[in-house]
C-alpha positions as CSV (number, residue, x, y, z in Angstrom):
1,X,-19.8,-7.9,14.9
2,X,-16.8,-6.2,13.2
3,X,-16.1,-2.5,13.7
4,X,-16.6,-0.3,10.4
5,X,-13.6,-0.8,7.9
6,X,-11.8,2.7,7.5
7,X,-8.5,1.1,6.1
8,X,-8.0,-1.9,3.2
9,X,-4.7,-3.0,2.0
10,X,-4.2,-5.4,-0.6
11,X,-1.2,-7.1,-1.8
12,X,-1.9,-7.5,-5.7
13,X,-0.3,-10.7,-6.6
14,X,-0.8,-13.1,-9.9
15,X,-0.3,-10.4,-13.2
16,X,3.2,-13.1,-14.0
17,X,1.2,-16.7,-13.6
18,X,-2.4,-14.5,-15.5
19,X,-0.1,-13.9,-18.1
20,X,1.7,-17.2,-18.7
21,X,-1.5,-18.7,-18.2
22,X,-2.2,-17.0,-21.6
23,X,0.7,-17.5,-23.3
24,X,1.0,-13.7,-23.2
25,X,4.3,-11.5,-21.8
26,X,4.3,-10.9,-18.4
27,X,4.0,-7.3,-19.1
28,X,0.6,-8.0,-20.6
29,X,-0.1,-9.2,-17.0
30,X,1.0,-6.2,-15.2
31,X,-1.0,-4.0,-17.8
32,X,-4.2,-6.2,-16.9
33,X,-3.0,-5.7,-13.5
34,X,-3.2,-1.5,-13.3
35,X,-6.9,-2.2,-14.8
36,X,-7.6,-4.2,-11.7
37,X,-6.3,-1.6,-9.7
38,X,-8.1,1.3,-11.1
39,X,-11.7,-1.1,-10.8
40,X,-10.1,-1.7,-7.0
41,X,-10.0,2.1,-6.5
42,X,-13.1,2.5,-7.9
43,X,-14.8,-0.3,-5.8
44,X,-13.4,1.5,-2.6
45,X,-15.1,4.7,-3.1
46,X,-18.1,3.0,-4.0
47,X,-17.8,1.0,-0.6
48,X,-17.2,4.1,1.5
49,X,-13.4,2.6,2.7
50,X,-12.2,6.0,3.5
51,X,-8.0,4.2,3.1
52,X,-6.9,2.2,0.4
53,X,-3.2,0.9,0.5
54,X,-2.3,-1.2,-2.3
55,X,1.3,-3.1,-2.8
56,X,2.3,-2.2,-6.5
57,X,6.0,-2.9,-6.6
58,X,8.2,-4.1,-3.5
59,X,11.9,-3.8,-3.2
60,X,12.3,-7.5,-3.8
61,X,11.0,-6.8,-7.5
62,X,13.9,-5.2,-9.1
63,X,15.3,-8.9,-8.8
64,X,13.1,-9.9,-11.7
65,X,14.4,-9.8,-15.6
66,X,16.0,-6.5,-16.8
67,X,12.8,-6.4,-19.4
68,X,10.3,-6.5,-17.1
69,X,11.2,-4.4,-14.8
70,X,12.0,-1.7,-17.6
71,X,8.4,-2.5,-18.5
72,X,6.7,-1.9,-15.3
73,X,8.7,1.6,-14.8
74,X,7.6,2.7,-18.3
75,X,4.0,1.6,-17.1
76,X,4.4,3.3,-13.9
77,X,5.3,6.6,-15.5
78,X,2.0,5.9,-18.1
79,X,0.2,5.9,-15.1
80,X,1.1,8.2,-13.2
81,X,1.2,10.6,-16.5
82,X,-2.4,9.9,-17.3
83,X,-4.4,9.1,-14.4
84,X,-2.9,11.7,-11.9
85,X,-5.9,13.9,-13.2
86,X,-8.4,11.7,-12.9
87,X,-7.7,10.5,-9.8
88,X,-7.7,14.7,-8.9
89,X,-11.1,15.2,-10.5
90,X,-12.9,12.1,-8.5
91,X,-11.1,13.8,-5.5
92,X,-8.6,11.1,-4.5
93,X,-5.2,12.0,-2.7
94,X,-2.8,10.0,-3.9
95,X,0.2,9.1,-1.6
96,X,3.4,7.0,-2.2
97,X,5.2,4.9,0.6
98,X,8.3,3.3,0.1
99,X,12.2,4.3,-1.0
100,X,12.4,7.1,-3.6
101,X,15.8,7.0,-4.7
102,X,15.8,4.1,-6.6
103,X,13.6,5.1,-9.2
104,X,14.4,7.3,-11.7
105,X,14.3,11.2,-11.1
106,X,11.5,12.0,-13.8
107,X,9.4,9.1,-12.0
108,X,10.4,10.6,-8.7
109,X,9.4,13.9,-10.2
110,X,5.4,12.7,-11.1
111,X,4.9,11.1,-7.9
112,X,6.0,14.6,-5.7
113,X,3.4,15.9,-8.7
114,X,0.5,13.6,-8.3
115,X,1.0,13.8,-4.2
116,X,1.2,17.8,-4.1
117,X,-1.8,18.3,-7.0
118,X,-4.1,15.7,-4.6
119,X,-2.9,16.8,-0.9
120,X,-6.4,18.6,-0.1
121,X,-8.7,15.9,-1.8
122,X,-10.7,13.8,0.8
123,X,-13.2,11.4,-0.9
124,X,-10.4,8.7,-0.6
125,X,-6.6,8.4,0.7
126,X,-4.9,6.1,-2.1
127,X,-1.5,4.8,-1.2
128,X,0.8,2.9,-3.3
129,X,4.0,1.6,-2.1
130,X,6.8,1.2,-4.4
131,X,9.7,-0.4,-3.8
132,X,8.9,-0.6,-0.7
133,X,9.8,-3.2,2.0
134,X,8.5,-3.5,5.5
135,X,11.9,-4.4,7.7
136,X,13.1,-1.4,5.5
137,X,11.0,1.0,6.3
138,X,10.6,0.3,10.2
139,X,14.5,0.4,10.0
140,X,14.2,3.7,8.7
141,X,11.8,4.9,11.1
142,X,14.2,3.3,13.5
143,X,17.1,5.6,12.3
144,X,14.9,9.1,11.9
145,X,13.5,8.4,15.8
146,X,17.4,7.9,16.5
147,X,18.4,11.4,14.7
148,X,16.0,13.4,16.1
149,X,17.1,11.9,19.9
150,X,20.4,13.0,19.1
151,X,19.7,16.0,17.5
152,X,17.5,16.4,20.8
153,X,20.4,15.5,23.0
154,X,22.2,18.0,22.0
155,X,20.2,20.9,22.0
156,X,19.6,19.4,25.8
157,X,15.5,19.5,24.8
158,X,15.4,16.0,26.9
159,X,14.0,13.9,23.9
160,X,15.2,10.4,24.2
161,X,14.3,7.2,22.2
162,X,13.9,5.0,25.0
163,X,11.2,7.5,26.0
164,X,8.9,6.4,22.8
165,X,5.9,4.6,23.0
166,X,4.2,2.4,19.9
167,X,2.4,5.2,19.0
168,X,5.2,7.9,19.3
169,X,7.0,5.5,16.9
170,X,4.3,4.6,14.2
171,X,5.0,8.8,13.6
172,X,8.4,7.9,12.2
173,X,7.0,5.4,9.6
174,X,6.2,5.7,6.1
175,X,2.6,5.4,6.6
176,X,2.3,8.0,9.3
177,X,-1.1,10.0,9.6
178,X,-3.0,6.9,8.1
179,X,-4.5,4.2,10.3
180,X,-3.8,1.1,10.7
181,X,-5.1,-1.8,8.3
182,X,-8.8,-3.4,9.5
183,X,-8.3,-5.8,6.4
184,X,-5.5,-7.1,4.1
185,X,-6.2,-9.2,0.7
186,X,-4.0,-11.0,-0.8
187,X,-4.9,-12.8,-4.3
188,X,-3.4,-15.6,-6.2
189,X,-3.5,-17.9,-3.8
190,X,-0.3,-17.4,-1.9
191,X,-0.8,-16.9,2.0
192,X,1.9,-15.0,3.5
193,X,2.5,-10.7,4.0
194,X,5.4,-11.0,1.4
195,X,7.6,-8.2,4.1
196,X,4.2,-5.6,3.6
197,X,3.0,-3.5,6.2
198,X,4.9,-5.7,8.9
199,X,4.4,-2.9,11.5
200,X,0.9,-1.7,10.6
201,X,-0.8,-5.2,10.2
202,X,-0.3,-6.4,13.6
203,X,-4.0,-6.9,14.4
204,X,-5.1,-6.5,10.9
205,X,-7.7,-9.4,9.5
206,X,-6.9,-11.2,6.1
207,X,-8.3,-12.7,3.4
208,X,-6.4,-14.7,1.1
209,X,-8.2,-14.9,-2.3
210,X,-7.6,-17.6,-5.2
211,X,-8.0,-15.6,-7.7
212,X,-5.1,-13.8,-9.7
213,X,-5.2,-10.0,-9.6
214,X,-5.9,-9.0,-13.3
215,X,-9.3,-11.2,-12.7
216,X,-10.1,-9.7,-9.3
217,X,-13.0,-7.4,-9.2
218,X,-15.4,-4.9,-7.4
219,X,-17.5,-8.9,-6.4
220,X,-14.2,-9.9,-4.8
221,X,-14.0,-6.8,-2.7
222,X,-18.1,-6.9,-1.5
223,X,-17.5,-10.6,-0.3
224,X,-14.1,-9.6,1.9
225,X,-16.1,-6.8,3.5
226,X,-19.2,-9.3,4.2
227,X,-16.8,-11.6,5.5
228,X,-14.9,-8.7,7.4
229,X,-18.4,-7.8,9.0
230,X,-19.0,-10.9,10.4
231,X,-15.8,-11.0,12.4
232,X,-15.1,-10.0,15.8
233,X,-12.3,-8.4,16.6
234,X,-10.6,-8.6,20.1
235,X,-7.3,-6.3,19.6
236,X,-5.9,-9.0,21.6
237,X,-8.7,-8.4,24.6
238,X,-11.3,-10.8,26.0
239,X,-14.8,-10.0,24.7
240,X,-17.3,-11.0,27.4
């Protein structure tokens, strides 16, 4: 049997093809979308998952049509506006992974908000990556494990990088304090980690779901952690 889920990542995938599907704009999609993620959240706590990662926006996106991605910012800042308190009040801490400096500085502003006004909260650990890449980041954990060797080097403290271990190194990632994935979903059909969690989902199990996000639900979650349970996970170990 499968050890107890602590962490469950999900790359949310379909709001475009839900949309066309509808003859609708694919902004009506990503709006269906953040309702799926809220039910998502929701369906977490219920579960007991005591992480929940979920891939809202990656830094391939800002690729897509000027309109669209000027709608998901103004429904990112919606978001972040209105369910901050919520999210406070359920006692959810709310994290963000990912590079900052793209976005604009008020957005910026209501993440650093949402993250400091959640920070003691402990029912559930909600991260969100936005615009956020996973050669990226482990390039960027790459170059802070670098600075700090130098920085080591010269103060003659005897901190080099060839001296770091996998787990000395996870410490300079994005995601560092949170635990490694057990499961990753992936809806719409598609079966590939789209440059998510590359680091982190080395030994992670996956389920990839036909259904398109907007339509994905608390039933869809239940059946990837009976299916989860079943496994047996070997960590890349023989199991007598």
């Amino acid at each position: 049997m499968s050890t107890p889920l602590q962490h469950l990542a999900i790359i949310m995938d379909g709001n475009g093809r839900w949309a066309k599907a509808r003859g609708l704009p694919s902004l009506a999609g990503h709006q269906r979308g953040a309702e799926a993620a809220k039910a998502a959240v929701k369906a977490a706590m219920a579960e007991s998952i005591p992480f929940l990662t979920l891939f809202g926006f990656s830094s391939e996106n800002w690729a897509r049509p000027e309109d669209e991605v000027k709608g998901l910012m103004q429904l990112l800042r919606r978001y972040l506006q209105a369910d901050t308190a919520e999210f406070h009040a359920n006692n959810i801490r709310l994290r963000f992974i990912g590079e900052r400096s793209r976005f604009d500085p008020d957005i910026v502003d209501l993440m650093q908000r949402a993250e400091s006004l959640t920070v003691n909260n402990t029912a559930l650990n909600l991260t969100v990556a936005l615009n956020y890449g996973g050669r990226a980041e482990i390039l960027r954990a790459a170059s802070r494990m670098l600075f700090q060797s130098y920085q080591a080097l010269d103060k003659n403290e005897g901190f080099a990088a060839w001296q770091m271990d996998e787990k000395q190194f996870s410490q300079y990632l994005d995601t560092a304090g949170l635990p490694d994935p057990d499961l990753v979903i992936r809806t719409s059909g598609e079966k590939r980690l789209s440059n998510f969690l590359l680091w982190q989902s080395a030994y992670a199990e996956f389920e990839f779901l036909d259904v398109l996000w907007p339509d994905f639900d608390a039933g869809h979650i239940q059946q990837a952690l009976q299916n989860f349970s079943a496994r047996e996970r070997r960590f890349g170990a023989r199991i007598a």
